[in-house]
Phi, psi and omega in degrees: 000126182271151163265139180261121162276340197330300191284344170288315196284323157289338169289345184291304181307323175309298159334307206248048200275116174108011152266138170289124174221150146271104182265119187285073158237183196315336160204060158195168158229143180257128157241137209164175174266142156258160176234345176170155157250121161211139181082233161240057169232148191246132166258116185259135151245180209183108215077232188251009189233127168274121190275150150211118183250143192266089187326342193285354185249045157318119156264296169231182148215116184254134165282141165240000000 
């Protein structure tokens, strides 16, 4: 049985909005600014391209 974190992981991110984050998911790592959370979603840009990554598959999150 996995324990699901989504709502621990997303207040981190949360935290850190307008900030360089690394982002952990299940089969990528994302480096960026975050610009907003809503829901359960994160909007990264990363350049000139705005991400929008689906929190439920979250691993980790690192500041840098």
């Amino acid at each position: 049985m996995q324990i699901v974190r989504t709502p621990l992981l997303l207040s981190k991110v949360d935290k850190h909005i307008g900030t360089m984050l690394l982002l952990y998911t299940a089969s990528q790592v994302y480096f960026g600014k975050v610009d907003m959370v809503q829901g359960r979603e994160i909007y990264m840009t990363i350049g000139d391209r705005v991400l929008i990554i689906d929190g439920r598959t979250l691993v980790h999150v690192c500041p840098v």
